[in-house]
N, C-alpha and C positions, 0 to 999 in steps of 0.2 A: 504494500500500500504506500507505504514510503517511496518509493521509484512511482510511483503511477502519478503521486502530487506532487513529486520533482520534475517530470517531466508536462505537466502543466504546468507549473510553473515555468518552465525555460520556456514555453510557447508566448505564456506571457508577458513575460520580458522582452523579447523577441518581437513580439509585435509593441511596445510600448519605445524600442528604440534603445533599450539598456543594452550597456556591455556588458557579455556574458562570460564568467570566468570557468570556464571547463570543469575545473575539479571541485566546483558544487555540485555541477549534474549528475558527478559519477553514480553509475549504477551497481549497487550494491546485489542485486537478486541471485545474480548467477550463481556469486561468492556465497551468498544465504543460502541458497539450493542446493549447492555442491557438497557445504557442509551439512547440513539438515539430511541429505543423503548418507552420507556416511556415517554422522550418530546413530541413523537405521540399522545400518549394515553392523556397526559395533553395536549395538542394546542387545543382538542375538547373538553375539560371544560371550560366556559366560564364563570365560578366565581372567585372570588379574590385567593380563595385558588388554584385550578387549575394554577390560571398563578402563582403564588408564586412558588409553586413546580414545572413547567415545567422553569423559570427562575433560579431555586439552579441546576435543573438537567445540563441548558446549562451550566454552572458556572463548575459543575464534568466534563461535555464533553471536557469543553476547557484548565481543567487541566488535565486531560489525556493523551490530542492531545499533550499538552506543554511536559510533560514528557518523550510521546514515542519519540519527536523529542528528547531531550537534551539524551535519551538513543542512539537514532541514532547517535549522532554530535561522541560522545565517540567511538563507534563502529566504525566510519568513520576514526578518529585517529591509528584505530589500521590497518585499510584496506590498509590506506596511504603505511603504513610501510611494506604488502605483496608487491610484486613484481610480478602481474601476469594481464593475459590480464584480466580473470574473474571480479576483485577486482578492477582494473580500470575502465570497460565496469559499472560494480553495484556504486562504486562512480559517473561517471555519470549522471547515472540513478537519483541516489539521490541527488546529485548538481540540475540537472531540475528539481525537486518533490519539495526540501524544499522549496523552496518559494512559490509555491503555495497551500501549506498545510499553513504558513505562514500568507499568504492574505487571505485564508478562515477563519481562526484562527479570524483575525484583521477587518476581513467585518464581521462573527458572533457577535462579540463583539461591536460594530459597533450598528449593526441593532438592536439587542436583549437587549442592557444594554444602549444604551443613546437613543433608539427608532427612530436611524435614517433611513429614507426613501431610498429603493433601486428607480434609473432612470426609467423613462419610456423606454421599450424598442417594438419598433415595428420591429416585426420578418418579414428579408428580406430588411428590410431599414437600409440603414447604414448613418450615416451621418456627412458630410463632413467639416474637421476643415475650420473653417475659411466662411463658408457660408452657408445659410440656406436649400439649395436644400439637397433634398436625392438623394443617387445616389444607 
């Protein structure tokens, strides 16, 4: 999602007449993709080494994710400063996205590197603060 709002953005700089400085647009996906492939491939080795390397590869996925955000925040800066519906509507957009790219970032991390436990969750049951009935 981050690449898809980078790459409107370059559209709209582009037409707004700004100079465009290459290494915000860079596309991060392939590098996300390739790695996200391989913690697959290593989650089904079930030797020391297999979790070794599928643990250095979460470790690239979540500086990746870090970066493509911090190249986001900078491109976001320059968006501020267009004046159009477009570049408002895609600010937005990215206002609602960053935090929960965010919270996936900080629950990966989370789960993967101090081995904390996700909730029990029974699908269709929600349950209700403060007292023990499902509703």
């Amino acid at each position: 999602m981050i690449s898809q709002i980078l790459a409107e953005a370059k559209v709209l700089m582009k037409l707004a007449g700004q100079t465009i400085n290459p290494s915000l647009f860079r596309h991060r996906y392939r590098t996300a993709r390739r790695i996200s492939r391989q913690i697959d491939s290593w989650s089904k080795a079930l030797n020391q080494t297999g979790q070794q390397k599928r643990l250095g590869a979460y470790t690239k996925l979540i500086a990746v994710t870090t970066a493509a955000i911090k190249q986001a925040q900078k491109v976001k800066l320059i968006l501020e400063s267009l004046n159009s519906f477009k570049a408002d509507k895609l600010l937005k957009t990215w206002e609602i996205f960053r935090p929960r790219v965010e919270q996936v970032i900080n629950q990966a991390s989370r789960r993967i590197f101090q081995q904390e436990k996700k909730r029990n969750f029974v699908k269709g049951r929600h349950w209700h603060a403060g007292s023990r009935r499902a509703y």
